[in-house]
C-alpha positions in Angstrom: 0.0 0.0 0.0 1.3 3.4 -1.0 1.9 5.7 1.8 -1.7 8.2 0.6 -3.4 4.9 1.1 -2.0 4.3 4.0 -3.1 7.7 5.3 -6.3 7.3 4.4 -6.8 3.9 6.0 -5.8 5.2 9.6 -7.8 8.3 8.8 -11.0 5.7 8.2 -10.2 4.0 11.6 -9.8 7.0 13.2 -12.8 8.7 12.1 -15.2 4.9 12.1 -13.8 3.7 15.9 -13.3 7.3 17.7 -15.6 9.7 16.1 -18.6 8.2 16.8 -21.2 8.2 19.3 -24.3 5.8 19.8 -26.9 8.7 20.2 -25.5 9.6 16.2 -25.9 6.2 15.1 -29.7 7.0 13.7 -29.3 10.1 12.5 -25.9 9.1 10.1 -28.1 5.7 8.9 -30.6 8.5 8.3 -28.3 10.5 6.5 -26.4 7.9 5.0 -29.3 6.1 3.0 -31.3 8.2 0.4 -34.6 6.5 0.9 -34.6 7.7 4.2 -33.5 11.2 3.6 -34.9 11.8 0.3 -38.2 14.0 1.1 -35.5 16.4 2.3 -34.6 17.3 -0.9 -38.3 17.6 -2.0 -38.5 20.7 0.7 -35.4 21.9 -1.0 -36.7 21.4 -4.8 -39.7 23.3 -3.1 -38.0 26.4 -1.2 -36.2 26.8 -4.6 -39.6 26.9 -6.9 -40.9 29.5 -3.9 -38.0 31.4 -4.3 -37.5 31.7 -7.7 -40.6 30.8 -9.7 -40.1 29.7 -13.3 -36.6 30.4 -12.7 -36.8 27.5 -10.1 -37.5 25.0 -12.7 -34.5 26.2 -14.4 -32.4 25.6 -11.2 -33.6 22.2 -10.7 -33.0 21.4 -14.2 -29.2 22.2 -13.5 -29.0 20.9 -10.5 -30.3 17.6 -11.9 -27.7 17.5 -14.5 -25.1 17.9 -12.2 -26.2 14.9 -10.0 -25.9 13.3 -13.7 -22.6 14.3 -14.4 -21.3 13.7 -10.8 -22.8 10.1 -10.4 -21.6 9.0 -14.1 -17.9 10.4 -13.2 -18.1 8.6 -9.6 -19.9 5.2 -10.1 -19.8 5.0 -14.3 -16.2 5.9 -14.6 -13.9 5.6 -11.4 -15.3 3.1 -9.6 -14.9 0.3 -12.6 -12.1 2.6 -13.4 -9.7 2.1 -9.7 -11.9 -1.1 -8.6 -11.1 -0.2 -4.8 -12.4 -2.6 -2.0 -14.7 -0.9 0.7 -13.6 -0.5 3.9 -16.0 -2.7 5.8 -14.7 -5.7 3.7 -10.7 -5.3 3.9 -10.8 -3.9 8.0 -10.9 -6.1 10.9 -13.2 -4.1 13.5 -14.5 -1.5 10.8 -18.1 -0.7 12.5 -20.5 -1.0 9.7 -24.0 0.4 10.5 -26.2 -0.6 7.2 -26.1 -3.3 4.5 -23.8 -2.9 2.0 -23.4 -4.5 -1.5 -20.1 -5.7 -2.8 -19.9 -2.4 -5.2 -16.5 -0.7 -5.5 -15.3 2.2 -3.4 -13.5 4.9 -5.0 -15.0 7.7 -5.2 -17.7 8.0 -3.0 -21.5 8.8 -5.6 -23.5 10.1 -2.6 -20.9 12.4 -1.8 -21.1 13.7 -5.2 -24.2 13.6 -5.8 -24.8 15.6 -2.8 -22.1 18.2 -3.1 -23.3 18.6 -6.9 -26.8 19.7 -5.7 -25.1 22.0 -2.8 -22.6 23.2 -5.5 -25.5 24.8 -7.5 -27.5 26.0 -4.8 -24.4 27.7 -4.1 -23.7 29.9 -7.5 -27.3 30.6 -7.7 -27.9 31.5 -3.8 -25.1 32.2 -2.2 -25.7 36.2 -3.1 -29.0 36.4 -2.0 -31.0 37.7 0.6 -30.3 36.5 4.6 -32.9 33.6 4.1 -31.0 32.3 0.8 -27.8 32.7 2.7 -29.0 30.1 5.1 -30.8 28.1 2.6 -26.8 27.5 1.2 -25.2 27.1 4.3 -28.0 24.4 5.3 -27.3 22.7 1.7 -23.4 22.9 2.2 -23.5 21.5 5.8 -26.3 18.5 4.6 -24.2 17.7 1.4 -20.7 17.5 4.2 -22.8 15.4 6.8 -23.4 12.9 3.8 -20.2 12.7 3.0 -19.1 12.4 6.8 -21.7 9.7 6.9 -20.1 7.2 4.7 -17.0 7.4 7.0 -18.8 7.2 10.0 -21.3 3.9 8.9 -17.9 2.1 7.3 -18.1 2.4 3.7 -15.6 4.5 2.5 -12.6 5.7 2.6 -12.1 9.2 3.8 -10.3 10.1 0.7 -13.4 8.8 -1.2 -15.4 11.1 0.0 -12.8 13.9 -0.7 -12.7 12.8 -4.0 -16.6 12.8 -4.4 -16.9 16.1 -3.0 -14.5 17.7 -5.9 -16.5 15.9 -8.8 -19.3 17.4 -7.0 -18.7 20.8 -6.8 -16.6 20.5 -10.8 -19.9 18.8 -12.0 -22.5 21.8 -10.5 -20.2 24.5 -12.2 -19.8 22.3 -15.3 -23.9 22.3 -15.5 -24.1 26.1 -14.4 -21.5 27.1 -16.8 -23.5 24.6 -19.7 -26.9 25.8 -19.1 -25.4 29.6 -19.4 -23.4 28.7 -22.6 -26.6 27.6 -23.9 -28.5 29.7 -22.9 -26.3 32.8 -24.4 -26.2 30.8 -27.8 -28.7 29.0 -28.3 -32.1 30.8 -26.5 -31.1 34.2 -26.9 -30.4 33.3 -30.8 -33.8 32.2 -31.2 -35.9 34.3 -29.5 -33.8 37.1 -31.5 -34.7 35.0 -35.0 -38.1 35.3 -33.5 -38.4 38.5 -32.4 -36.8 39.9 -36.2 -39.3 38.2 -38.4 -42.6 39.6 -36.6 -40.9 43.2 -37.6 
């Protein structure tokens, strides 16, 4: 083992046997598994269409292609791509909290995914008024607690998560920076077409 992996192996048994507690248990399973913790993004794909109107659906339409882009980079490309072992299946004493599938490690999808939807709320919010301020710091701190989460229930590696969280946040400004590239060139070009040949 190569001495990052070896850092981020006593960084996993660090973080799994010593930053834990039993009253957290719930609330990182809860975090951890998206069936659970789903509806919360519904109140977030809510506040945003409150916020912002039409412009909302816009938002969500970005933000969704940014979960694309993240999960295809994480679990489409690196995961076949490095083929790394989970924790809880190599580590004697790793303390695994939920069921996990023999899927491959490296790099972590629900960080991704997560920091992805966080990355957008971000450009689009973060300039807002106080109660769109909090909205992104709620969004940021959920999409870090996911990614703590897979540490903390034993199924990957610190530096998984790391890794996760950068394709996230590259994927929402890859989507942001899309959507505005198209929009420039292709939307504006037509409604201008448009707009010409009723004068």
């Amino acid at each position: 083992m190569d001495m990052a992996g070896e850092i981020d192996t006593w960084a996993f048994r660090w973080i799994n046997a010593y930053l834990v507690h039993p009253a957290l248990d719930d609330l990182m399973v809860f975090l951890t598994m998206f069936k659970l913790s789903s509806h919360l993004f519904l109140l977030a794909a809510l506040y945003i269409l409150v916020r912002k109107g039409r412009r909302g659906i816009v938002v969500l339409a970005v933000a969704l292609l940014a979960v694309a882009i993240a999960d295809y980079t994480a679990s489409g490309i690196l995961k076949p791509l490095f083929q790394r072992i989970r924790p809880c299946f190599v580590i004697d004493g790793c303390r695994l909290l939920i069921d996990q599938s023999r899927s491959y490690s490296f790099a972590s999808s629900h960080a991704a995914n997560s920091a992805a939807v966080a990355s957008v709320v971000w450009i689009v919010f973060s300039r807002g008024a106080l109660i769109e301020q909090l909205f992104v710091f709620l969004m940021v701190g959920y999409a870090f607690l996911v990614g703590y989460s897979r540490i903390y229930v034993g199924v990957h590696y610190p530096g998984d998560v790391l890794a996760g969280i950068m394709i996230g946040c590259a994927s929402g400004l890859l989507a942001y920076m899309a959507f505005s590239w198209a929009f420039k060139n292709v939307l504006q070009s037509i409604q201008i077409r448009k707009s010409s040949s009723h004068t």
